[in-house]
N, CA, C and O atoms as a Tinker XYZ file with bonds, in Angstrom:
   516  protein
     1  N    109.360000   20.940000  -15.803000    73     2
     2  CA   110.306000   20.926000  -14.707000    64     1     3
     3  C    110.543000   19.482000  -14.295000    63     2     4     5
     4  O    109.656000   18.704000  -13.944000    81     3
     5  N    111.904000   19.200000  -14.384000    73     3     6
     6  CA   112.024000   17.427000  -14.088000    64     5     7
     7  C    111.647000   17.422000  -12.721000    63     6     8     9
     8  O    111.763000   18.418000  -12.006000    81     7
     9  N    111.012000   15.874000  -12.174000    73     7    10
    10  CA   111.158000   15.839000  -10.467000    64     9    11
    11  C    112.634000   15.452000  -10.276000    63    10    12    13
    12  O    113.377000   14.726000  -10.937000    81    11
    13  N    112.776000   16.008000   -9.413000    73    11    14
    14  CA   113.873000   16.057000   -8.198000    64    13    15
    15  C    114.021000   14.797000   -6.957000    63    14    16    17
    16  O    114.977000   14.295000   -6.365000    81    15
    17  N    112.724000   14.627000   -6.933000    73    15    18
    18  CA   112.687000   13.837000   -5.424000    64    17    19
    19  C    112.630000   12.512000   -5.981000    63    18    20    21
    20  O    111.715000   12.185000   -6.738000    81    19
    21  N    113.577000   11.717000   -5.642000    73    19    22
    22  CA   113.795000   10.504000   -6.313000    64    21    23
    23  C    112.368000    9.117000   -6.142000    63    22    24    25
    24  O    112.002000    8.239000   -6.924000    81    23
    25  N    111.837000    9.564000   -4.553000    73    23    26
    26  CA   110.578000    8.696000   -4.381000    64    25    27
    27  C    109.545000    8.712000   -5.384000    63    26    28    29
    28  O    109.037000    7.773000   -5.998000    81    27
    29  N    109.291000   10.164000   -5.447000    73    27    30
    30  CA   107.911000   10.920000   -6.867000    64    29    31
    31  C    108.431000   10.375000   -7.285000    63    30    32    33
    32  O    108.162000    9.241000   -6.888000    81    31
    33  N    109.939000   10.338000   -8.698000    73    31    34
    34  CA   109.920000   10.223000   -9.689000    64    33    35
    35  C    109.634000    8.499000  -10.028000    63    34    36    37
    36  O    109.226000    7.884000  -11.012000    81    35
    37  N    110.057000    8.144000   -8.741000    73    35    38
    38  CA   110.018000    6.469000   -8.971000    64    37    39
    39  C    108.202000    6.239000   -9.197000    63    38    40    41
    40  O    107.626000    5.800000  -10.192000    81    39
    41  N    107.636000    6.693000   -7.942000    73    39    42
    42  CA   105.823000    6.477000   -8.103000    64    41    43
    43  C    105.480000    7.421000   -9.843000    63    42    44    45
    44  O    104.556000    7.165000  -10.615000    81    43
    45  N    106.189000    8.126000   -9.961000    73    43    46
    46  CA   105.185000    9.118000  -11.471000    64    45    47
    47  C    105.402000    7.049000  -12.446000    63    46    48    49
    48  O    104.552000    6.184000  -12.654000    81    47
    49  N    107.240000    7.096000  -12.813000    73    47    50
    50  CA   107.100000    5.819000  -13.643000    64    49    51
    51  C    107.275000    4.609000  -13.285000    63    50    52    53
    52  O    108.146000    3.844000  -13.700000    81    51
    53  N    106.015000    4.286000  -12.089000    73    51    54
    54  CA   105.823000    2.703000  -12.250000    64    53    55
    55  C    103.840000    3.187000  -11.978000    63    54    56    57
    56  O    103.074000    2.566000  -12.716000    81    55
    57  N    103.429000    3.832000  -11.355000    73    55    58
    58  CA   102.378000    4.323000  -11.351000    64    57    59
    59  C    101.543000    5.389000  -11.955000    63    58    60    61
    60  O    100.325000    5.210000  -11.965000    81    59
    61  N    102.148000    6.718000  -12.571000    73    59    62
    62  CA   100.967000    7.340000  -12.770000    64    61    63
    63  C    100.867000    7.353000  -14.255000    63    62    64    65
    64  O     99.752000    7.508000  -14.753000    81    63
    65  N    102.392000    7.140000  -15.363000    73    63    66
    66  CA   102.504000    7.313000  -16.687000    64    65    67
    67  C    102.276000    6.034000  -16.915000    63    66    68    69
    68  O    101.995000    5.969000  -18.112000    81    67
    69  N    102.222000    4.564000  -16.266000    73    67    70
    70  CA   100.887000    3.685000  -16.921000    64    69    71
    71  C     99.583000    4.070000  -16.915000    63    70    72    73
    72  O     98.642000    3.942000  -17.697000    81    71
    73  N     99.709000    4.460000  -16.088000    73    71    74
    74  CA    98.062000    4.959000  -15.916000    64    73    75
    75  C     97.582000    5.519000  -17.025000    63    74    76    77
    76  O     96.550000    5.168000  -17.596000    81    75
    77  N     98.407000    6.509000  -17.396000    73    75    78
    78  CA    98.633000    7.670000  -18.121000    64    77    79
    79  C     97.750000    6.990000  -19.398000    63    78    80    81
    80  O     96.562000    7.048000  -19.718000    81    79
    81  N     98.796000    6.397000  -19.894000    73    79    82
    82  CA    98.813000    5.157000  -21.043000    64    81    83
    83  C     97.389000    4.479000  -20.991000    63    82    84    85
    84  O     96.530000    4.489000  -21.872000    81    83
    85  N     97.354000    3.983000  -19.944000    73    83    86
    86  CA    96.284000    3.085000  -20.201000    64    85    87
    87  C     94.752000    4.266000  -20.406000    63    86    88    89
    88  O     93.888000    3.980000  -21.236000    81    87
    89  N     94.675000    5.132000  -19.810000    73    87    90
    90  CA    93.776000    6.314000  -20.027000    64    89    91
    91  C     93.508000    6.846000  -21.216000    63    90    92    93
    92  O     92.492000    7.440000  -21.575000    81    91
    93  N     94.935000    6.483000  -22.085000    73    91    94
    94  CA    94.908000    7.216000  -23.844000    64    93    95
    95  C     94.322000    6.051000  -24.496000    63    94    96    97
    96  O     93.636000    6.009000  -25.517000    81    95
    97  N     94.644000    5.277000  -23.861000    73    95    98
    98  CA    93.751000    3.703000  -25.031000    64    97    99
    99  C     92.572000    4.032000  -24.506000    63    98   100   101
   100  O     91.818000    4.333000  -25.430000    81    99
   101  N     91.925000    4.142000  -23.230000    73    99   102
   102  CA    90.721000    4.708000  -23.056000    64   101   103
   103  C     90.049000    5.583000  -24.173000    63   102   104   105
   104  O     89.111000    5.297000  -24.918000    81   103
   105  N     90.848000    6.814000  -24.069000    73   103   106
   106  CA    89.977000    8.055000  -25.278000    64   105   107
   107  C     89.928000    7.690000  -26.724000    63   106   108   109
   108  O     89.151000    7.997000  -27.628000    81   107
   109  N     91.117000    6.854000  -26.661000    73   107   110
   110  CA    90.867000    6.555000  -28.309000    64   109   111
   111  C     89.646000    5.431000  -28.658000    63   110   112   113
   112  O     89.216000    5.382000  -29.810000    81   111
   113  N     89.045000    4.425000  -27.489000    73   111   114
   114  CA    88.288000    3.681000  -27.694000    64   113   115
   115  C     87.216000    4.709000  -28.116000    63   114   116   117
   116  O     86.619000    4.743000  -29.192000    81   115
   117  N     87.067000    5.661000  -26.908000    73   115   118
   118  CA    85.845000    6.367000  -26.926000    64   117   119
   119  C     85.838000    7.172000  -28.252000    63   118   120   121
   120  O     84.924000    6.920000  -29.038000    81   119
   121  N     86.754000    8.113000  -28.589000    73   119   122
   122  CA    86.538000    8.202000  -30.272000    64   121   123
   123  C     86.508000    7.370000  -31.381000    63   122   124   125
   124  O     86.110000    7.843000  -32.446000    81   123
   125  N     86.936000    5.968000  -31.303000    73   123   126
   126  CA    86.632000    5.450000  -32.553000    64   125   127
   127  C     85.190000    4.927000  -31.796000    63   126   128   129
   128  O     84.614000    4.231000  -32.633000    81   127
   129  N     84.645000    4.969000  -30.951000    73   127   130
   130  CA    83.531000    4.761000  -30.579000    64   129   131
   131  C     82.556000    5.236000  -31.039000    63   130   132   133
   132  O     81.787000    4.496000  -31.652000    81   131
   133  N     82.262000    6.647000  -30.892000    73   131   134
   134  CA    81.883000    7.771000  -31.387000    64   133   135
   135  C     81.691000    7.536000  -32.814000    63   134   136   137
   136  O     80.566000    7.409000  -33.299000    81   135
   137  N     82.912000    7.469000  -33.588000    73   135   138
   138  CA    82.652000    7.338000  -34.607000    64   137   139
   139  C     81.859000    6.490000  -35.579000    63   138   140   141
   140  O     81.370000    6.698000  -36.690000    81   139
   141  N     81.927000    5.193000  -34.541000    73   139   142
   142  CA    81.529000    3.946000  -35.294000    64   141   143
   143  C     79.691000    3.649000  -34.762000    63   142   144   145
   144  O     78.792000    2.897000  -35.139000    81   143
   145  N     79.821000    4.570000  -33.852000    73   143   146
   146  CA    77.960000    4.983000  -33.532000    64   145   147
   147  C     77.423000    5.395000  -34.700000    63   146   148   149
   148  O     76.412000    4.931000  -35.225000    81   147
   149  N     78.336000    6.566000  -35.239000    73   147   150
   150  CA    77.668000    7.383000  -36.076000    64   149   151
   151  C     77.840000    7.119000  -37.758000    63   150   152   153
   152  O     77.005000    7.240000  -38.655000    81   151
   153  N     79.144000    6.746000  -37.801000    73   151   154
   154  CA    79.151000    5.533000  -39.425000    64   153   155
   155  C     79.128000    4.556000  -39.253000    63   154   156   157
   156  O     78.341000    4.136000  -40.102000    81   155
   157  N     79.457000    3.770000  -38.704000    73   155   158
   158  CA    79.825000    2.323000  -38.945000    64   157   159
   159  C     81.300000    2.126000  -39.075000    63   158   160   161
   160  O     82.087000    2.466000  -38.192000    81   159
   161  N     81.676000    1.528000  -40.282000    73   159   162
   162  CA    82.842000    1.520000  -41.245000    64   161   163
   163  C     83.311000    2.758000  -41.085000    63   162   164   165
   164  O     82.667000    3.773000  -41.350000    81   163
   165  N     84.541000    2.725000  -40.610000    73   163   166
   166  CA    85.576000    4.137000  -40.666000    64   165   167
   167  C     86.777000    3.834000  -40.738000    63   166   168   169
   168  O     86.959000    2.735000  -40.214000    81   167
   169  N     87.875000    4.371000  -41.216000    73   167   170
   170  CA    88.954000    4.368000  -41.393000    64   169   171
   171  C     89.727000    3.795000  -40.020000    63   170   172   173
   172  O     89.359000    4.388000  -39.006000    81   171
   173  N     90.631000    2.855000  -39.823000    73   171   174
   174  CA    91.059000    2.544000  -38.904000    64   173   175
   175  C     92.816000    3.513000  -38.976000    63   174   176   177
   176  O     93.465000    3.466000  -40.021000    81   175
   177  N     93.202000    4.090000  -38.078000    73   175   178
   178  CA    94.726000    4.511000  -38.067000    64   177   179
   179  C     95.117000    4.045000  -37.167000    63   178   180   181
   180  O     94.572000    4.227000  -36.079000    81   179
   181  N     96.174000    3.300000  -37.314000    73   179   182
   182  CA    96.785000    2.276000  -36.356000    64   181   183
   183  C     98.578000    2.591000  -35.684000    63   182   184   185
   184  O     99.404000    2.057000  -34.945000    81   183
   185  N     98.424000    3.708000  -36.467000    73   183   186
   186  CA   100.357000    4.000000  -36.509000    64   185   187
   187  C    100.421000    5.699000  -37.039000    63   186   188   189
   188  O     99.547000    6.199000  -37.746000    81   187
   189  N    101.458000    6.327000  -36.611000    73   187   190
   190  CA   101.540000    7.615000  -36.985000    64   189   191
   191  C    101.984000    7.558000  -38.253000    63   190   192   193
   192  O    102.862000    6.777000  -38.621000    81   191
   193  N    101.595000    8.111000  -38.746000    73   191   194
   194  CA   101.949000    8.832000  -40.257000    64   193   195
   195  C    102.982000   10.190000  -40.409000    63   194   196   197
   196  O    103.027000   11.041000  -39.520000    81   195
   197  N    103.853000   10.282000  -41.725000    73   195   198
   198  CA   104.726000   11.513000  -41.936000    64   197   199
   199  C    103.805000   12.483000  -42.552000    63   198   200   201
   200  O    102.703000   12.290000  -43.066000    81   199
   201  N    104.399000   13.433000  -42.415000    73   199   202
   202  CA   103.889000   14.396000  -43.235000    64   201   203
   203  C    104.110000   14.376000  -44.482000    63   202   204   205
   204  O    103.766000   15.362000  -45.134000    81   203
   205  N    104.671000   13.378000  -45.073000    73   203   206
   206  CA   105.002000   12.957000  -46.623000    64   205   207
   207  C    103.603000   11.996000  -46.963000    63   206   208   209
   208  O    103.001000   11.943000  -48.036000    81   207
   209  N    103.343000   11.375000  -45.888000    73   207   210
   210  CA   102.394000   10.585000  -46.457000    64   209   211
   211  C    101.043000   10.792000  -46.016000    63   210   212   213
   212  O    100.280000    9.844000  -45.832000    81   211
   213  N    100.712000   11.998000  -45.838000    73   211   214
   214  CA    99.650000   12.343000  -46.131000    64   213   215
   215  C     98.542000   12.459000  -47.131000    63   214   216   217
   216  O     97.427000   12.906000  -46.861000    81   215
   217  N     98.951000   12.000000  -48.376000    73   215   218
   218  CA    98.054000   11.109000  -49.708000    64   217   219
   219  C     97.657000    9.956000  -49.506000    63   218   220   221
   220  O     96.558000    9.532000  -49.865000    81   219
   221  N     98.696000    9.187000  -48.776000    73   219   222
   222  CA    98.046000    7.755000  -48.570000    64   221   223
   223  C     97.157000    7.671000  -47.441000    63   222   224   225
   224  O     96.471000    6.654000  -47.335000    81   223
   225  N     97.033000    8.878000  -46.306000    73   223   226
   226  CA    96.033000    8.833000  -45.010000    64   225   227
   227  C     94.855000    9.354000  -45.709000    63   226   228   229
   228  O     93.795000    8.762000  -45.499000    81   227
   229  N     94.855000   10.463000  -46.587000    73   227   230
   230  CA    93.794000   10.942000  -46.904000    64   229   231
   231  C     93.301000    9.794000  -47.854000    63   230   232   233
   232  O     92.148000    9.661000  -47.441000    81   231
   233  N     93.430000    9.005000  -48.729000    73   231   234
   234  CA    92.865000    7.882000  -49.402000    64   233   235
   235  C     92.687000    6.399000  -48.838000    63   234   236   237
   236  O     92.276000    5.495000  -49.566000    81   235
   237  N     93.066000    6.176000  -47.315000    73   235   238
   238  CA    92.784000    5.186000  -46.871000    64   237   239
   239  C     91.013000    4.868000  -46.822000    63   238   240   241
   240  O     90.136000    5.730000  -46.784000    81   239
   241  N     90.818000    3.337000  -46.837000    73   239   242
   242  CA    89.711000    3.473000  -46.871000    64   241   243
   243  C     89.251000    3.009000  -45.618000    63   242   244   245
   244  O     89.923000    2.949000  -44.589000    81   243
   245  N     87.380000    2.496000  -45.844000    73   243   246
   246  CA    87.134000    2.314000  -44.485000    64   245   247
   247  C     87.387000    0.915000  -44.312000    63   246   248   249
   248  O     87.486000    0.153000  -45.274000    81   247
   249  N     87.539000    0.400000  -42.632000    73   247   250
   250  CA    88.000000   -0.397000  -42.275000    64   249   251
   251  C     86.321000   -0.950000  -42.011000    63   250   252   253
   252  O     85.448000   -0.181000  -41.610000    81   251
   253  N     86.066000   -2.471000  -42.330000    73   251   254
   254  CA    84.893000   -3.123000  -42.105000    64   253   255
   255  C     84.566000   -2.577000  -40.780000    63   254   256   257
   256  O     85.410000   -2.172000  -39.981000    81   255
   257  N     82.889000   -2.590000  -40.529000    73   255   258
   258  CA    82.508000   -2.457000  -39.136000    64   257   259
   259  C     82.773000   -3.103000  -37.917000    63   258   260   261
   260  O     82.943000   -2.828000  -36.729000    81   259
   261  N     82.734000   -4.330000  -38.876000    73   259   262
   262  CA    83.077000   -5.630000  -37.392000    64   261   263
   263  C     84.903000   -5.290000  -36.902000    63   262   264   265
   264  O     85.101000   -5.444000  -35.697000    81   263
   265  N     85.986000   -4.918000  -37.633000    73   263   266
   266  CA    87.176000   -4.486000  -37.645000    64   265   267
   267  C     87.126000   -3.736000  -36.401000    63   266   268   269
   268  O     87.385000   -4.121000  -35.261000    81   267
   269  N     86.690000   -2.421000  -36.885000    73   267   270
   270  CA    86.208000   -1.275000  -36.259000    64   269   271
   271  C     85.923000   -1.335000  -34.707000    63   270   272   273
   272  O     86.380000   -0.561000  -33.866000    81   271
   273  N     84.975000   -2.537000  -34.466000    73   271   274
   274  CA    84.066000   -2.947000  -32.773000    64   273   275
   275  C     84.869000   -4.086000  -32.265000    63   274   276   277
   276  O     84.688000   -4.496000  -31.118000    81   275
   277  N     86.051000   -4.802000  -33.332000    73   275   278
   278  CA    87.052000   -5.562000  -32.534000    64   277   279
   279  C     88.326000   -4.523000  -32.137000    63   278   280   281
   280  O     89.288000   -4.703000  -31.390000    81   279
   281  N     87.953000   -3.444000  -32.893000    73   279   282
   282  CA    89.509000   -2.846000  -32.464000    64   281   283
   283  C     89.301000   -2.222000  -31.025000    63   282   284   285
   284  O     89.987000   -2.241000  -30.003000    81   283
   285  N     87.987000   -1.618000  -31.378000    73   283   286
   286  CA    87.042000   -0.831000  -29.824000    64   285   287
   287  C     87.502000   -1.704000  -28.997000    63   286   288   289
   288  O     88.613000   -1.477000  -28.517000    81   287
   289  N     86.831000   -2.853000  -28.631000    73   287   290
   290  CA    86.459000   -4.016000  -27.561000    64   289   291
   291  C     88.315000   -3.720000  -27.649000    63   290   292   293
   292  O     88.685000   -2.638000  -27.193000    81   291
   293  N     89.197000   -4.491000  -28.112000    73   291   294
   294  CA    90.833000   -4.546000  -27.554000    64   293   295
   295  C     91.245000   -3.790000  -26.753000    63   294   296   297
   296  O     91.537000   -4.068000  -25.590000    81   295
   297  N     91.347000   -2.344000  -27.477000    73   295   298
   298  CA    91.609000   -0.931000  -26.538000    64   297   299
   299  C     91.086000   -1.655000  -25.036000    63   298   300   301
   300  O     91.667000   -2.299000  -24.162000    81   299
   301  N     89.764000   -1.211000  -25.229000    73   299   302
   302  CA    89.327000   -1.069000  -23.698000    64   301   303
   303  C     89.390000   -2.582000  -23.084000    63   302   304   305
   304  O     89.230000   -2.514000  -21.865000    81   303
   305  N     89.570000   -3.925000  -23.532000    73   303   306
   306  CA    90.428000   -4.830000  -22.535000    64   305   307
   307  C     92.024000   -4.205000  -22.239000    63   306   308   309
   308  O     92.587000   -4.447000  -21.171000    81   307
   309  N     92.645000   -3.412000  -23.269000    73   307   310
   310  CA    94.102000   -2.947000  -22.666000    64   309   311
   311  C     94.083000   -1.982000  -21.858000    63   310   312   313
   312  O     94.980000   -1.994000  -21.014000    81   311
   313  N     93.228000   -0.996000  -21.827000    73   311   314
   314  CA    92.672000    0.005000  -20.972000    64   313   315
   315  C     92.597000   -0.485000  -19.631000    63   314   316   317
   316  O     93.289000   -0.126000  -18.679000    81   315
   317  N     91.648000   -1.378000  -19.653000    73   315   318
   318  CA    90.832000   -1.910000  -17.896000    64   317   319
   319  C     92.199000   -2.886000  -17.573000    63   318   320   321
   320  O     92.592000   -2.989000  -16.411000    81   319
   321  N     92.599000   -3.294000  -18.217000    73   319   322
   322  CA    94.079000   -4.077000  -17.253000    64   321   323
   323  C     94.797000   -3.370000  -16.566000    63   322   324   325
   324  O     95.562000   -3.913000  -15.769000    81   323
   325  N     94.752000   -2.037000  -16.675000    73   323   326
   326  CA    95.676000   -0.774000  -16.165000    64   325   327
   327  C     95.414000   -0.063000  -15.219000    63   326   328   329
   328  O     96.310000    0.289000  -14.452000    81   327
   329  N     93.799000    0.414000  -15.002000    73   327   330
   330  CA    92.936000    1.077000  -14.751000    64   329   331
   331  C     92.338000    0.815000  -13.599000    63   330   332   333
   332  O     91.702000   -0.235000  -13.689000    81   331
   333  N     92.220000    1.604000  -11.938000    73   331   334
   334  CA    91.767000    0.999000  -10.944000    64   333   335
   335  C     90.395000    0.967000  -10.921000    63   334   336   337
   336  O     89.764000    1.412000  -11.879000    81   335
   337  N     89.815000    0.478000   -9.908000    73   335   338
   338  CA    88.244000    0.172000   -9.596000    64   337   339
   339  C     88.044000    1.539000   -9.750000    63   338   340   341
   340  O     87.457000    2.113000  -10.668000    81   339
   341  N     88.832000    2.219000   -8.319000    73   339   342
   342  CA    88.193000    3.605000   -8.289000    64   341   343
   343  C     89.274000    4.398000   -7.819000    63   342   344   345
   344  O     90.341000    3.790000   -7.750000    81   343
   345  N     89.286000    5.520000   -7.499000    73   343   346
   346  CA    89.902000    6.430000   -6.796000    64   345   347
   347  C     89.607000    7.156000   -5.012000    63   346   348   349
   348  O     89.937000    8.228000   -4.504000    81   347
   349  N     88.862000    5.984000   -4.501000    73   347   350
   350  CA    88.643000    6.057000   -3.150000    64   349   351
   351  C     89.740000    6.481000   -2.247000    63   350   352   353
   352  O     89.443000    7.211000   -1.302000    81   351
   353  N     91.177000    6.052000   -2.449000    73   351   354
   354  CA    92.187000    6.382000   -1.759000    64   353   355
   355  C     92.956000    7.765000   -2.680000    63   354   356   357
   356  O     94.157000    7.975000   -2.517000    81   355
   357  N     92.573000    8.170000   -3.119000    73   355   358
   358  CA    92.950000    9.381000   -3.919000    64   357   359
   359  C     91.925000   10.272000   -4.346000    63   358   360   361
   360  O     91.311000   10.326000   -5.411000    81   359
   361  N     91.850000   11.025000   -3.213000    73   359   362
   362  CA    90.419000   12.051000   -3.284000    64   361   363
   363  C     91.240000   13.159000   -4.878000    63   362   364   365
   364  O     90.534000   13.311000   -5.874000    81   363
   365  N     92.301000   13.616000   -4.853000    73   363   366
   366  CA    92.572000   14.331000   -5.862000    64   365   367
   367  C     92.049000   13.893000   -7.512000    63   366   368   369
   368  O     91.779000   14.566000   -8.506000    81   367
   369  N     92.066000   12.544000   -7.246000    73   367   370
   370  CA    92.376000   12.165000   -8.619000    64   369   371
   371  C     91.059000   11.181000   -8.622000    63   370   372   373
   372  O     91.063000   10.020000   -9.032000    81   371
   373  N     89.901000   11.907000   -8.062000    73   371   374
   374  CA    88.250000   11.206000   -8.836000    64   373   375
   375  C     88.102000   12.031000   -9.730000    63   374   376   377
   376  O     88.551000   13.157000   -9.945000    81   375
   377  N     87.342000   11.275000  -10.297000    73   375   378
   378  CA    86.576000   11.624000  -11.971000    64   377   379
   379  C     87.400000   11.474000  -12.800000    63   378   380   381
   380  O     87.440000   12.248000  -13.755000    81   379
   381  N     88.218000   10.523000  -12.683000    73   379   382
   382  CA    89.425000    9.798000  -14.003000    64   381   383
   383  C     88.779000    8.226000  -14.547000    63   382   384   385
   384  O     88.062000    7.398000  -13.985000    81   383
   385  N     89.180000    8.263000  -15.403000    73   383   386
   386  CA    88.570000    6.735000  -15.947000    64   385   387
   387  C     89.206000    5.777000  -14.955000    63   386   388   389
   388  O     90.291000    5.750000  -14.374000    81   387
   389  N     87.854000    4.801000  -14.982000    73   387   390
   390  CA    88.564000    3.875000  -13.976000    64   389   391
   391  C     88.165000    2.471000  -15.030000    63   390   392   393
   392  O     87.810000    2.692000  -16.188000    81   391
   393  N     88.247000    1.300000  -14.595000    73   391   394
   394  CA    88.330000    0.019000  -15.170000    64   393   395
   395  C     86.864000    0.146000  -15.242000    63   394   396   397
   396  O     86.608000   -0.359000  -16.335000    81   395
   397  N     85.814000    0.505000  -14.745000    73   395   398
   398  CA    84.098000    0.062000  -14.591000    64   397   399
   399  C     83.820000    1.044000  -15.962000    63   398   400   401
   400  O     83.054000    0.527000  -16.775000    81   399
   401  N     84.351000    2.411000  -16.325000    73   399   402
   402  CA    84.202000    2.910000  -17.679000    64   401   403
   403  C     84.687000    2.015000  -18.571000    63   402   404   405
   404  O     83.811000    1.398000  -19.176000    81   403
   405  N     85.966000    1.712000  -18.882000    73   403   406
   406  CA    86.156000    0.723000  -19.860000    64   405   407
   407  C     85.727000   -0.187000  -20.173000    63   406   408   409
   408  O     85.915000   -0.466000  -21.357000    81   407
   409  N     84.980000   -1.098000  -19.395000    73   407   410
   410  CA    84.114000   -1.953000  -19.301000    64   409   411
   411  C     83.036000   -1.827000  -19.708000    63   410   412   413
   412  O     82.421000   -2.740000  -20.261000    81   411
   413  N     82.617000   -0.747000  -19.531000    73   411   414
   414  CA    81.014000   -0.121000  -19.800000    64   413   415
   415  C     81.203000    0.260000  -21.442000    63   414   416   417
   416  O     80.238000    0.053000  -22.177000    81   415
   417  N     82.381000    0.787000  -21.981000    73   415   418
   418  CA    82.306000    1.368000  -23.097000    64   417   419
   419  C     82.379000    0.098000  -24.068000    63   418   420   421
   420  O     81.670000    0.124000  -25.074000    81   419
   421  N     83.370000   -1.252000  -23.775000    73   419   422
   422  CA    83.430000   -1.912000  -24.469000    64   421   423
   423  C     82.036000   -2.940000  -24.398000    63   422   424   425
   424  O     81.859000   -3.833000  -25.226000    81   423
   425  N     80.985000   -2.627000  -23.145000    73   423   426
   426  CA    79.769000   -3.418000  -23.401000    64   425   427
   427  C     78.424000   -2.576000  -24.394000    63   426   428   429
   428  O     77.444000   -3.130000  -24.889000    81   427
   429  N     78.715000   -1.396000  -24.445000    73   427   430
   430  CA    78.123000   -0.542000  -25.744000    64   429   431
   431  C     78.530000   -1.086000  -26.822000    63   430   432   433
   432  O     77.916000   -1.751000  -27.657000    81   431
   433  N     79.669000   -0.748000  -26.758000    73   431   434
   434  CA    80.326000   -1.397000  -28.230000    64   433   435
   435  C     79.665000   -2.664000  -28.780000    63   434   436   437
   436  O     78.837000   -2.578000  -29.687000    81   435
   437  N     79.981000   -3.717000  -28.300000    73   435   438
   438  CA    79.253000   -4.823000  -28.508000    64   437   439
   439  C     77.870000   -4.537000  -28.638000    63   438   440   441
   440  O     77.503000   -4.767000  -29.790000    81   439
   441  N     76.948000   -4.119000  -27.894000    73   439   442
   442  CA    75.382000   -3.831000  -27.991000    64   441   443
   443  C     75.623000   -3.471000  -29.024000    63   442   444   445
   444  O     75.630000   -4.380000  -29.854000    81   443
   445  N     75.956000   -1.990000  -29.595000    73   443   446
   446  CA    76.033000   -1.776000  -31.147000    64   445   447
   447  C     76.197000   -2.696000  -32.026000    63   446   448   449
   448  O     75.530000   -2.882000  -33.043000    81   447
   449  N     77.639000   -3.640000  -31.400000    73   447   450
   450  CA    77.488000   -4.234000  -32.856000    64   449   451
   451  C     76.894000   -4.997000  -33.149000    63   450   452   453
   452  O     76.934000   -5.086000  -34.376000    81   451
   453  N     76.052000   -5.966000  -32.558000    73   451   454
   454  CA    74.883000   -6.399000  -32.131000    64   453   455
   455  C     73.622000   -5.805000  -32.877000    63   454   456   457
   456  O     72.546000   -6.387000  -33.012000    81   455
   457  N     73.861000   -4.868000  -33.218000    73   455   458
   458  CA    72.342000   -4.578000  -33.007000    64   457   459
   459  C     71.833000   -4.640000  -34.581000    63   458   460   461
   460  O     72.678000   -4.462000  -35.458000    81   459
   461  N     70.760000   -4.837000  -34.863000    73   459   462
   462  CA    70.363000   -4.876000  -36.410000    64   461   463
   463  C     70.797000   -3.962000  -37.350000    63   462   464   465
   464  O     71.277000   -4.226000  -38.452000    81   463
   465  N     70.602000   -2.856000  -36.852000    73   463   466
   466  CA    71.186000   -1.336000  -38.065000    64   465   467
   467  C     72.334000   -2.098000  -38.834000    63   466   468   469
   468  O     72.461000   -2.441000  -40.009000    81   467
   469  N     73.102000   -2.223000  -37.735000    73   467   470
   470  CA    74.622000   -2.743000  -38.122000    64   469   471
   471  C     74.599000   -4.032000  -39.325000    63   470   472   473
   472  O     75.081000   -4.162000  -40.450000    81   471
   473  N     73.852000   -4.790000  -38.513000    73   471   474
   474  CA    73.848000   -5.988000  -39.061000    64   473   475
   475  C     72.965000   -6.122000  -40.470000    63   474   476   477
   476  O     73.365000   -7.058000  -41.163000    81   475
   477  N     72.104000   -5.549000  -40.904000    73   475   478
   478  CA    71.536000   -5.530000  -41.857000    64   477   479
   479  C     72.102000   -5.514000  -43.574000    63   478   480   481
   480  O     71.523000   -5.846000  -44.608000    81   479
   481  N     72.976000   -5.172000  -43.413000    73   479   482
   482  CA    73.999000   -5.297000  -44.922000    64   481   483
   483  C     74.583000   -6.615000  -44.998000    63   482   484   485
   484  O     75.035000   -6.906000  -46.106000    81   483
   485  N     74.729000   -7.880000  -43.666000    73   483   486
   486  CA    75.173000   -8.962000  -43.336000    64   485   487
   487  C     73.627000   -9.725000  -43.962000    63   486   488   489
   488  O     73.703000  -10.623000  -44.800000    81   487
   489  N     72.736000   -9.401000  -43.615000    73   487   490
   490  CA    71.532000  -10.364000  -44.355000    64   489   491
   491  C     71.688000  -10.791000  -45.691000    63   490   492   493
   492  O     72.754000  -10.459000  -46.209000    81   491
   493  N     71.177000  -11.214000  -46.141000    73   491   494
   494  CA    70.993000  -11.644000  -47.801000    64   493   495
   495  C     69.100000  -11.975000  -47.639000    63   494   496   497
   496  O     68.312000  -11.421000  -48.406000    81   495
   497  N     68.594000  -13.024000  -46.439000    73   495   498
   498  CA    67.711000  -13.351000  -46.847000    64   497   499
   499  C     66.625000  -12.225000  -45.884000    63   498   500   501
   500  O     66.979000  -11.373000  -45.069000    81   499
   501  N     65.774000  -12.448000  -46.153000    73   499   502
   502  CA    64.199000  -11.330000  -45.132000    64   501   503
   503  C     63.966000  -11.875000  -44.467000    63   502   504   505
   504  O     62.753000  -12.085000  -44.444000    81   503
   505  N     64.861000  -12.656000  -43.260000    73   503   506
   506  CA    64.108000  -12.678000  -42.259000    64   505   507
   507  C     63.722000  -11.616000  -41.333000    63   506   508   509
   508  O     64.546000  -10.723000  -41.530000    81   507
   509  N     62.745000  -11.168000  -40.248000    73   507   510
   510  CA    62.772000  -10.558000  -39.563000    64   509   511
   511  C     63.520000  -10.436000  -38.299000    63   510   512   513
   512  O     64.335000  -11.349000  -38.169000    81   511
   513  N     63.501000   -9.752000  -37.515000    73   511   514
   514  CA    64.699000   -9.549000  -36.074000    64   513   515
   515  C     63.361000  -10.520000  -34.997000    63   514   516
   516  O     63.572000  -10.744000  -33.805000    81   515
């Protein structure tokens, strides 16, 4: 149902469909997040695909790890630029991502990539951690 009331429609697009936006770069951090907890190296998709080219999605390969935890970390700096502290003045709309999640997800990220598991195919020599 379109809005009607010309004030809403002005607050929905300068306020709530950025939001919107910036909330979907949110989830997608958190799934390639997810993912890159649990493999490492995963396929990066960066752009929609046809349904014609569905041979070339299914044979893409994986995208390096470090790729992977720079693409994470971006999202969620484009995320938290968007994203308020909190929802204190909008009792309806708590428990939405706010800028302190994005922040938090892209300081995991880093810890991961950080962390030895990861880094261990980067060695050549034995040193210890």
């Amino acid at each position: 149902m379109p809005v009607l009331d010309a004030a809403i429609r002005e607050q929905y697009q300068t306020v709530v469909i950025p939001r919107y936006k910036h909330e979907v770069k949110f989830l997608l951090a958190f799934n390639y997040f997810e993912l890159y907890k649990r493999y490492g190296a995963v396929p990066l998709v960066q752009r929609l695909y046809k349904v014609e080219e569905m041979e070339t999605l299914l044979r893409m390969q994986r995208s390096p790890a470090d790729s992977v935890a720079d693409y994470i970390v971006k999202l969620c700096d484009e995320a938290a630029a968007g994203l308020p502290l909190n929802y204190n003045d909008q009792p309806a709309e708590i428990g939405r991502i706010t800028k302190g999640a994005a922040l938090c997800l892209k300081a995991k990220t880093l810890l991961y990539a950080a962390s030895p598991c990861l880094m261990a195919a980067k060695w050549t020599d034995n040193r210890s951690v």
